[in-house]
C-alpha positions in Angstrom: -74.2 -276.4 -74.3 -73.5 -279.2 -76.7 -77.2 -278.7 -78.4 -76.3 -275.1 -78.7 -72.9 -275.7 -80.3 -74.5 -278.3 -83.0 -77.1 -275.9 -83.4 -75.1 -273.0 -84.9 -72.7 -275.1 -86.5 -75.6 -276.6 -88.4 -76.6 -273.0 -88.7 -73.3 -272.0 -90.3 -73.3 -275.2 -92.5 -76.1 -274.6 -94.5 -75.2 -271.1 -94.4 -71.7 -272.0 -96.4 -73.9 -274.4 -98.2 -76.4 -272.2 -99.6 -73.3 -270.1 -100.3 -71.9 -272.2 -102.3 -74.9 -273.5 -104.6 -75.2 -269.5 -105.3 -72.0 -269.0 -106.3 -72.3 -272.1 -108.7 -75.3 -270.7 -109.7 -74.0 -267.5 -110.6 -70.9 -269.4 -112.8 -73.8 -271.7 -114.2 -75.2 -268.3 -115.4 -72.3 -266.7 -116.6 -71.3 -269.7 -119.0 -74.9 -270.1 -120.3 -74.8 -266.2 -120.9 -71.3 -267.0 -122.5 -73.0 -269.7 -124.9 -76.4 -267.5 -125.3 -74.4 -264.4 -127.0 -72.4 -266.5 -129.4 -75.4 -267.1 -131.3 -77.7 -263.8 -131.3 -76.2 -263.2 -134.9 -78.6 -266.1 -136.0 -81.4 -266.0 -133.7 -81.6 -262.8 -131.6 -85.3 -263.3 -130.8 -84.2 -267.0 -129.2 -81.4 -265.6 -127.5 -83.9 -263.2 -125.4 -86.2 -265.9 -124.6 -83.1 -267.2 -122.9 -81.3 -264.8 -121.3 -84.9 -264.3 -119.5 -84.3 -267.4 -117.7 -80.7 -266.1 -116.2 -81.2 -262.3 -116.3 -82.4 -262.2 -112.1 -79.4 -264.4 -111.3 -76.7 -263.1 -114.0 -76.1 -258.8 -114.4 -74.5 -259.4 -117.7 -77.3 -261.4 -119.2 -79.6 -258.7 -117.6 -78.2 -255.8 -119.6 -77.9 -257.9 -122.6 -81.6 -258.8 -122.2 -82.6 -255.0 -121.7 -80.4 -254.3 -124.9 -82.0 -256.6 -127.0 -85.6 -256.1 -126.1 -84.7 -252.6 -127.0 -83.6 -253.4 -130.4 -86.1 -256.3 -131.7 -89.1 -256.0 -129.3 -89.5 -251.8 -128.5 -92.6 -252.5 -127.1 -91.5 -254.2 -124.0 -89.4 -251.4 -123.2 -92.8 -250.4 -121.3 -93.5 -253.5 -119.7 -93.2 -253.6 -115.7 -90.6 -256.7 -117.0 -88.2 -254.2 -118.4 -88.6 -251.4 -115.6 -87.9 -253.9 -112.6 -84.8 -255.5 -114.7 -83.4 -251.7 -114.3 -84.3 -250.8 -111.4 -82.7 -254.1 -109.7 -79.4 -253.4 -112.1 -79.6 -249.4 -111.0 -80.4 -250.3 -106.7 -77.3 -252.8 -107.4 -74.8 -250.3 -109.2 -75.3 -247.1 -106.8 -74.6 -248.8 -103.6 -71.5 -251.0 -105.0 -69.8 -247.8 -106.5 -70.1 -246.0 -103.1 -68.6 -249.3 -101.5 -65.3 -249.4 -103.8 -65.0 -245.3 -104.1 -64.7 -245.2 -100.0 -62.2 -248.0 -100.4 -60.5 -246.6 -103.5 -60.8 -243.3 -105.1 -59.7 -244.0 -108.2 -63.4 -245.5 -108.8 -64.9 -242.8 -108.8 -64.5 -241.7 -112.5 -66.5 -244.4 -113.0 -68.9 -243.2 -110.6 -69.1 -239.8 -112.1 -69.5 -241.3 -116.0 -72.6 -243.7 -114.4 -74.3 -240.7 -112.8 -73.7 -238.0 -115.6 -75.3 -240.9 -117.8 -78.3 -241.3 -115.7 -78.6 -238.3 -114.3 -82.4 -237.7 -112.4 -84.1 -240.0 -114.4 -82.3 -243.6 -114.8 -85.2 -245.5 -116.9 -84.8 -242.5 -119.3 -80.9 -243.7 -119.5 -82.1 -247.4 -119.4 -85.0 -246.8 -122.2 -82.4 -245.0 -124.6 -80.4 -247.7 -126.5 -77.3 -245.6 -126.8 -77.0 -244.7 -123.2 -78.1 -248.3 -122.0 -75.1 -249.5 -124.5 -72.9 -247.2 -123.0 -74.2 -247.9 -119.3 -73.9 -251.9 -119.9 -70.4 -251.9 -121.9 -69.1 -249.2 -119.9 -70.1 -249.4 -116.8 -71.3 -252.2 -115.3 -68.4 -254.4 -117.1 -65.9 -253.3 -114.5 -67.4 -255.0 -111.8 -68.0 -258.3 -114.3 -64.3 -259.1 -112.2 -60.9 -257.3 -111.0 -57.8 -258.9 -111.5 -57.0 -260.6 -108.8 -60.6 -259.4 -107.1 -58.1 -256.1 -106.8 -54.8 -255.3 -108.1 -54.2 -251.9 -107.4 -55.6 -249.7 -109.7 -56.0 -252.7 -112.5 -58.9 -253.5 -114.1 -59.9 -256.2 -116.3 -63.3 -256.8 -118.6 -63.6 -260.8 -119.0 -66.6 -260.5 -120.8 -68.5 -257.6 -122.1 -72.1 -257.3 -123.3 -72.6 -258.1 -127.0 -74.5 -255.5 -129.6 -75.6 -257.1 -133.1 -73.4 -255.4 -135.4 -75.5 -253.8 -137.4 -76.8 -251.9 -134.7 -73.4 -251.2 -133.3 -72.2 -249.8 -136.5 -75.7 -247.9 -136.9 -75.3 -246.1 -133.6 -71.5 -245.9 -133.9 -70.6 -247.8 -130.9 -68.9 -251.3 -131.8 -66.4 -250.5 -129.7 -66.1 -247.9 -126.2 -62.7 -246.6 -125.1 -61.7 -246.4 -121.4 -58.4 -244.6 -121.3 -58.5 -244.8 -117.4 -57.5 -241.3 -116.8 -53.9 -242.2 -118.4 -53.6 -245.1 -115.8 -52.6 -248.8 -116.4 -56.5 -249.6 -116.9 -56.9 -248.5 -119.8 -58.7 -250.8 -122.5 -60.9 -251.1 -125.7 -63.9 -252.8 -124.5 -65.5 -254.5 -128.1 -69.4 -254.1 -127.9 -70.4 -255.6 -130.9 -70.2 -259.0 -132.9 -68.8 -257.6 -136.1 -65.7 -260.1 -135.9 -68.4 -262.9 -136.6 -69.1 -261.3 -140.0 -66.4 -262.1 -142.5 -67.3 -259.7 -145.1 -65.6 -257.3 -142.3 -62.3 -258.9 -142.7 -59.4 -257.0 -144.4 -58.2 -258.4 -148.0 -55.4 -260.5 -148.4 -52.0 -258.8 -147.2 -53.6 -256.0 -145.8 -53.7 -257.2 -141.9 -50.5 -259.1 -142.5 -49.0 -255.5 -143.3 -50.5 -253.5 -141.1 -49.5 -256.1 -138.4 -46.3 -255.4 -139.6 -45.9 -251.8 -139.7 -47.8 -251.1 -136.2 -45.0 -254.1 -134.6 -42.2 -252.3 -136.3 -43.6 -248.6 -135.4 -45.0 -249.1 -132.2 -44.6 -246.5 -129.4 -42.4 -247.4 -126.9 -43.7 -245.7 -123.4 -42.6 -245.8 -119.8 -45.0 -246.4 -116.5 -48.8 -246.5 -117.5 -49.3 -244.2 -120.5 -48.1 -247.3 -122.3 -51.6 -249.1 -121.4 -53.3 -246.2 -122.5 -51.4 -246.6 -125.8 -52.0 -250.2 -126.5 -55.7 -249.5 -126.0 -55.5 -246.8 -128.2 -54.3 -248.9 -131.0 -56.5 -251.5 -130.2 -59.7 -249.3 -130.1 -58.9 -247.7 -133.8 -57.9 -250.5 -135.1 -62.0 -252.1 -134.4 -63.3 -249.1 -135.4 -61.2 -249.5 -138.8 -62.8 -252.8 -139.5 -66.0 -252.5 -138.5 -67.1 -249.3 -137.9 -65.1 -246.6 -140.3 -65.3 -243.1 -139.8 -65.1 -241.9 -143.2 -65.7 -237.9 -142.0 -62.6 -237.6 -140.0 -62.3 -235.7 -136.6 -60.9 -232.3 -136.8 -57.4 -233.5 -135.1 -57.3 -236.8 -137.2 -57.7 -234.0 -140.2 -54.7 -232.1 -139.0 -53.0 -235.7 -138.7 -53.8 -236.4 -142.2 -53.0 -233.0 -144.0 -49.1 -235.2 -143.8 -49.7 -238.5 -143.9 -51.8 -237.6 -146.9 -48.2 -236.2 -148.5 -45.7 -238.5 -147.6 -44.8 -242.2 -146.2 -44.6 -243.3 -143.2 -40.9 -242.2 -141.8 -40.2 -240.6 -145.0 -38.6 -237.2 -143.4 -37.1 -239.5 -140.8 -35.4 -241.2 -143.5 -34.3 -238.2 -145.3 -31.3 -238.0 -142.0 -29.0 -240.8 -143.2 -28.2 -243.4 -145.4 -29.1 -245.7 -142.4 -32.5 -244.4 -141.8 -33.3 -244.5 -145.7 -32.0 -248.0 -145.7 -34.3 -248.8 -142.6 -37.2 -246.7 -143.9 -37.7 -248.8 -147.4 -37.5 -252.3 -145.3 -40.5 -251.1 -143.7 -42.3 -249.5 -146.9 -41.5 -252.1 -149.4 -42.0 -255.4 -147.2 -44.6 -257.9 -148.3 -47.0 -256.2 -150.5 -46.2 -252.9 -149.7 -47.4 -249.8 -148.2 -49.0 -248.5 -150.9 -50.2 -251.8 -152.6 -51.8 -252.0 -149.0 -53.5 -248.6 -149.1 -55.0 -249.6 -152.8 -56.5 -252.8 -151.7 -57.9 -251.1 -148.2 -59.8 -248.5 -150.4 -61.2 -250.8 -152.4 -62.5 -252.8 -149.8 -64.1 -249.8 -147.8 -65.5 -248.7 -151.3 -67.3 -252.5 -152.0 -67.8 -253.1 -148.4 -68.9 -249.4 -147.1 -69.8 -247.7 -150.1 -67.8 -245.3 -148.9 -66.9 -242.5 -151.3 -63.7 -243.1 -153.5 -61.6 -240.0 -152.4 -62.9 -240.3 -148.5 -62.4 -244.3 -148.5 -58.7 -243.6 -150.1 -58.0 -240.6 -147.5 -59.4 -243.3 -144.6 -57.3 -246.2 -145.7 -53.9 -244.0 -145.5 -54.6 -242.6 -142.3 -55.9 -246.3 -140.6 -52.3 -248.1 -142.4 -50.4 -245.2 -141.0 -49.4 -245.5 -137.4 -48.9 -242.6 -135.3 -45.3 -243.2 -135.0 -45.1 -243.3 -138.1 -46.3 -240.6 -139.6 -43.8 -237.7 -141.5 -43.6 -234.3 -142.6 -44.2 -234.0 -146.7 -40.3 -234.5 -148.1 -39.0 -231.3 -150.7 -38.3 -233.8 -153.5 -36.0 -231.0 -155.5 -33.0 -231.4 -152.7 -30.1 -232.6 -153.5 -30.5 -235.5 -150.6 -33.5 -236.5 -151.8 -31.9 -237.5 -155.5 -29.3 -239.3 -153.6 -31.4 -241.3 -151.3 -34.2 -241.9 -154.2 -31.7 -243.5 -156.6 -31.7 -240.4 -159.2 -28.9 -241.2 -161.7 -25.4 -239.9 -161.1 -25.3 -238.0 -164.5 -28.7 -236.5 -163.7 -27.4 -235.5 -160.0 -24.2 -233.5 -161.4 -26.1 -232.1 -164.0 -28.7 -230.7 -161.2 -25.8 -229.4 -159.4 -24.5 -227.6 -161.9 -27.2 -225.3 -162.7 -28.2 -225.3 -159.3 -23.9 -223.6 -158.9 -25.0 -221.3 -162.5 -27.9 -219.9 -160.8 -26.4 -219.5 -157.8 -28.5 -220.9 -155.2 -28.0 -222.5 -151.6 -29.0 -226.4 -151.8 -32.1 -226.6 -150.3 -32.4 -229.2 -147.2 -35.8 -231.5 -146.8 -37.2 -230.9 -143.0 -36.0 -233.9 -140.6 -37.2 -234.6 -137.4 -33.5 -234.7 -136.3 -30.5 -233.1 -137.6 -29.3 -234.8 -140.6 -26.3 -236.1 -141.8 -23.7 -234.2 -144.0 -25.4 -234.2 -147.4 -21.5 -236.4 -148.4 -22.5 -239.2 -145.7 -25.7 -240.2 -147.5 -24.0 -241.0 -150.9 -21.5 -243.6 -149.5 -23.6 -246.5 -151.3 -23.1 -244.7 -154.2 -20.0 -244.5 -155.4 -20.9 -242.6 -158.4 -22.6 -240.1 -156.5 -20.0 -239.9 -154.2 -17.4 -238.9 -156.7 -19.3 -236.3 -158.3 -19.6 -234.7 -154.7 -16.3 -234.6 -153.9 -15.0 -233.5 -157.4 -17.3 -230.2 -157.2 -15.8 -229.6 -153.8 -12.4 -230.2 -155.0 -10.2 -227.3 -154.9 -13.0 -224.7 -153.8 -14.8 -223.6 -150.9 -17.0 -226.6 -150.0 -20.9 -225.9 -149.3 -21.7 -227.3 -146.0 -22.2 -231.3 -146.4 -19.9 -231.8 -148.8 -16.4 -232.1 -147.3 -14.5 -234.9 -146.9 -13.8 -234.9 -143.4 -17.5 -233.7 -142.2 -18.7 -234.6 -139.5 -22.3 -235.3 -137.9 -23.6 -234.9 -134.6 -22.0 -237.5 -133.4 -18.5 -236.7 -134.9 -19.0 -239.5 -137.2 -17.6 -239.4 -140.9 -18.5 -240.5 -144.1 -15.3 -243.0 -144.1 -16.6 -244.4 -141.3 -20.2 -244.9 -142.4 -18.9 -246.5 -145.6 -16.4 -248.7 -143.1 -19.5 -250.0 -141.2 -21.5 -250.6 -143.6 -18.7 -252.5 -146.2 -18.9 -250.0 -149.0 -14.4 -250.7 -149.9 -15.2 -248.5 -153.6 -16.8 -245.6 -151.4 -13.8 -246.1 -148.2 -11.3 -245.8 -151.2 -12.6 -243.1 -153.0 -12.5 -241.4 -149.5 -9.4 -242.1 -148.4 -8.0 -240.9 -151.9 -9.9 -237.2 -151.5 -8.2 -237.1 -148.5 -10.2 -238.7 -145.3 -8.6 -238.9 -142.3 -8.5 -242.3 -141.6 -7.9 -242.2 -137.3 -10.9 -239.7 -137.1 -12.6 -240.4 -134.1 -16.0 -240.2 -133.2 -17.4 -237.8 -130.3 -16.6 -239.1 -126.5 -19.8 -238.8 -125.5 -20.4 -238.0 -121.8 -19.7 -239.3 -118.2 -20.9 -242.8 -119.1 -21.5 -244.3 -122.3 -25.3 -245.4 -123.0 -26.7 -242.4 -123.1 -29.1 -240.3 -125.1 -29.3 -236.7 -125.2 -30.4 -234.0 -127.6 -31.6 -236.8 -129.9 -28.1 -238.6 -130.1 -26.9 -241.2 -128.7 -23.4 -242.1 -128.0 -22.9 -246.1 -127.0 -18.8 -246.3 -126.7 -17.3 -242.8 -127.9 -13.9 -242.7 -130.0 -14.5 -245.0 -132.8 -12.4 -245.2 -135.7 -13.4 -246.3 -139.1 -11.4 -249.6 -138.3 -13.3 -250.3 -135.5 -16.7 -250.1 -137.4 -15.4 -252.0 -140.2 -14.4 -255.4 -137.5 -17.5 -254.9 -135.4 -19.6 -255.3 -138.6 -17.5 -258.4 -139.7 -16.1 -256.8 -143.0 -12.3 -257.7 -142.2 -11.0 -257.3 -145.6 -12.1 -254.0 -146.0 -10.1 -253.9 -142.3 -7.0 -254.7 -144.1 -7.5 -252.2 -146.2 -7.6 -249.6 -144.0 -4.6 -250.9 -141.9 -2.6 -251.2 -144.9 -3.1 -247.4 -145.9 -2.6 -246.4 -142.5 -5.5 -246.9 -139.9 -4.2 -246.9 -136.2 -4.1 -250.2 -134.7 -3.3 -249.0 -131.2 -6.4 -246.4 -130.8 -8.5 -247.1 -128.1 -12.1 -246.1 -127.6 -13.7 -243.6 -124.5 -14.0 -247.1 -123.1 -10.5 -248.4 -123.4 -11.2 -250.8 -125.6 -9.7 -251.4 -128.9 -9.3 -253.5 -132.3 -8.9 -256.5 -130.3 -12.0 -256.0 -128.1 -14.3 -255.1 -131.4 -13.2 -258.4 -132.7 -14.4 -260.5 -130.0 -17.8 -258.2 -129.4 -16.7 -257.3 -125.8 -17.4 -253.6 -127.2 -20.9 -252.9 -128.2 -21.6 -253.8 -131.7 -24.2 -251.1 -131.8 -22.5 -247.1 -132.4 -23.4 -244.0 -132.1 -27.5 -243.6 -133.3 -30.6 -241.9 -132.8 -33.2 -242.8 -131.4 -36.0 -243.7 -133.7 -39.1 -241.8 -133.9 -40.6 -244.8 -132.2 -38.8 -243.9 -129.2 -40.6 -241.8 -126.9 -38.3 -242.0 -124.1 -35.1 -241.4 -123.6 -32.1 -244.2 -123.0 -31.2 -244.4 -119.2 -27.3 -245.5 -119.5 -28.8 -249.6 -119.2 -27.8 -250.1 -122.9 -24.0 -250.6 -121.6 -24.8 -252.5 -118.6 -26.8 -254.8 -121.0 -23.3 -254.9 -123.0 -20.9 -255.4 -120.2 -22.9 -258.3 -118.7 -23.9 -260.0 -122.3 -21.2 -263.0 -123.4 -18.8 -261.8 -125.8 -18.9 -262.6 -128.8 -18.6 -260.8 -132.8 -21.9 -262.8 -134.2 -21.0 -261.3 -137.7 -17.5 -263.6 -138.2 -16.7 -267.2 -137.8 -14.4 -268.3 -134.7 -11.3 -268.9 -137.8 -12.4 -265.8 -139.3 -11.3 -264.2 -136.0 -8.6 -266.2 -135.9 -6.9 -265.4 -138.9 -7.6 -262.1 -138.4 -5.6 -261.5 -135.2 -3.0 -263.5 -136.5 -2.9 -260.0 -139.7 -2.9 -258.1 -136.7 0.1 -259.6 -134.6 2.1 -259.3 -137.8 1.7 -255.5 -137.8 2.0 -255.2 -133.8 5.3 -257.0 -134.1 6.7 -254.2 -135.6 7.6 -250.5 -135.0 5.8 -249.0 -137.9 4.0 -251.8 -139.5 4.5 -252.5 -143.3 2.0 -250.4 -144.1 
């Protein structure tokens, strides 16, 4: 009994034993094959000698072996070498997709884009470089490792097989796209080795600025279909380095017939003085978009020797990011002079013939509905006069009046309060603003977005904008000709509250084209359980502040 005992526990010993040299093997493999690919660039001819050695104990370093061959040594493509390498890689594939389909279902779209490759004849597949790249980065890369050996539905490439670049670029496949059927395993698997070749990289500015724009217009996505985005982005922006597409895709065409026309957010910023304000921080910062776009061209153009016109076209559309991307702007519209920082004399001259000849100011197209045409000029104070003077005493064209309101029942007075504009607030005040207009209440609970808007803490006065932003002399101003101290917001809160930050500094807004989901109400929980505190005044700035307002609380009316 005790013989027998010793006997299998020997048994089971050298079992885990052998086990465990195979396994070290197999990582011994993996980092030679590692090591091996890093250097093809300089010696490709070497580096099939040595994968070779590894291929029978490593898959990776057998596809990359069966890849190579195929592009330096066609010959061997015949050789009984060759044919057994594929078989063993095809015997192993079949079975081990069968294994993890009956476990998981999801698998099997990768089952399905193995076997429409390979179809009835899988050395045919194996013998054409396209489909063996295809197969090997594809493919057989998912079973390279799983996160976590499984994580749900989660996978994870560690290590991919390597094409030369010029090859990859040849054959148009530096880099494969696995969207994952819109689920969180989507990637950009790279395939080649372009990144090793500095003549690939962008010019000085250009990646800092296109870093830049894609951070500051990313798509913001719920659930998986944000996976799917950020390997979308990743997967273009390889192929833009190394492996331009100078003869756009039909849909890229209609993507480009108005990027082609217009900046990135331009329409957007059309909407407000805000979004204009937003919308030149992103175009004008470090060397520009367009400064970008020039030095792009040139390099696909030295680089590519791509076409002049088509290397242009291709630079605009790979610096533009989708969320980005804006309906041509009607540069004869009274909103567009104002935003552009046409002349004031030039603007009232413009309206004036524009009132001789009797036509309706046109209005650009906005993603949104836009501000009152009055709203957009309070940085101008110019402007701003010669607006309200040709509404003065006469039927005001729609944007122009004083008291207008936009979607969110927000007025110019109390744009030019937020934003500390005291020549515009007066000017406003004097045409006859009412200075207690409130903004919309919003609905059941603040924090929420609907029909484009949102409304974060409804009821704001003018005064309120002007503490929350920190511009307490312009605050004086307004108490002095009259604003409301007592007037509380849809969430109770007043003056006092916008002083110390326990209301939101953030008002009413839209959501940016960025935004493709809607708020949920968590942007006032966020609020409610932040500290509070006004980050744009001093602790004695606040101070002295509500010591001015005691001394108008103290009495009746105020001296006012």
């Amino acid at each position: 009994m005790i013989k027998t005992f010793l006997a299998v526990f020997l048994f089971f010993f050298v079992l885990c034993g052998d086990a465990g040299k195979a396994v070290a093997k197999e990582n011994d493999a993996l980092q030679e094959y590692k090591k091996i690919v890093q250097n093809i660039k300089d010696n490709p001819k070497q580096a099939i000698e040595e994968l070779k050695k590894i291929k029978d104990v490593n898959d990776s370093a057998a596809v990359e072996y069966l890849i190579l061959v195929s592009i330096y040594d066609v010959k061997q493509k015949n050789t009984s070498d060759f044919k057994e390498t594929a078989t063993r890689l095809h015997e192993k594939i079949v079975p081990k997709y069968e294994t993890v389909v009956a476990e998981n279902s999801f698998y099997s779209g990768y089952q399905s884009e193995y076997l429409s490759r390979v179809k009835d004849d899988y050395m045919k597949c194996y013998q054409s470089l396209p489909c063996l790249i295809e197969i090997g980065g594809y493919v057989f890369s998912k079973f390279f490792d799983i996160w976590g050996n499984r994580s749900g539905d989660a996978l994870h490439v560690p290590w991919s097989v390597i094409v030369p670049c010029p090859t990859a670029q040849k054959l148009h496949l530096t880099a494969i796209m696995d969207e994952a059927w819109g689920g969180h395993g989507a990637e950009a698997i790279s395939l080649s080795n372009c990144e090793s070749y500095p003549e690939f990289d962008f010019p000085d500015g250009v990646n800092e600025y296109k870093n830049f724009i894609n951070g500051e217009l990313e798509i913001r996505t719920k659930g998986s279909i944000r996976f799917v985005y950020y390997a979308l982005h990743r997967y273009q922006d390889m192929l833009a380095r190394y492996d331009p597409d100078f003869e756009l895709k039909e849909q890229e065409e209609e993507y480009l017939k108005n990027v082609m026309q217009a900046l990135p957010l331009e329409s957007w910023a059309m909407e407000s003085y805000p979004n204009y304000k937003e919308f030149e921080r992103i175009i004008n910062h470090g060397i520009g978009f367009e400064k970008a776009v020039e030095k792009l061209t040139g390099h696909y153009i030295r680089v590519f020797n791509a076409e002049p016109e088509k290397a242009r076209r291709y630079a605009r559309y790979v610096m533009t990011p989708w969320a980005g991307k804006s309906d041509p702007v009607d540069k004869d519209t009274l909103r567009y002079k104002i935003l552009s920082g046409v002349p004031a004399e030039e603007i009232k001259t413009w309206i004036e013939n524009q009132k001789q000849q009797g036509e309706a100011f046109k209005e650009p197209a906005t993603p949104h509905v836009p501000d009152p045409v009055l709203m957009t000029s309070i940085h101008r104070p110019d402007v701003l006069k010669v607006l309200l003077e040709f509404c003065s005493g006469k039927k005001c064209p729609d944007g122009f009046h004083v008291n207008g309101k936009n979607v969110f029942g927000k007025t110019a007075l109390m744009y030019a309060a937020q934003h500390g504009f005291t020549d515009s607030v007066k000017i406003l005040l004097d045409a006859g603003a009412d200075i207690n207009a409130q903004t919309d209440e919003g609905t059941k609970y603040d924090g929420y977005c609907w029909a484009e808007t949102c409304i974060v803490n409804g009821k704001r006065t003018a005064l309120m904008y002007a503490v929350a932003e920190g511009h307490l002399d312009l605050a004086k101003y307004l108490i002095k000709r009259g604003a409301d101290i007592s007037v509380k917001d849809s969430q109770g809160m007043d003056v006092h509250d916008y002083l110390s930050g326990k209301a939101p500094l953030l008002g009413n807004f839209k959501p940016s084209p960025m935004e493709t989901e809607a708020w949920d109400g968590t942007l006032l929980q966020y609020y409610k359980e932040r500290k509070h505190e006004n980050k744009n005044l001093t602790p004695e700035q606040a101070k002295e502040f509500e010591a001015f307002l005691k001394k108008y609380e103290k009495t009746e009316s105020g001296d006012k």
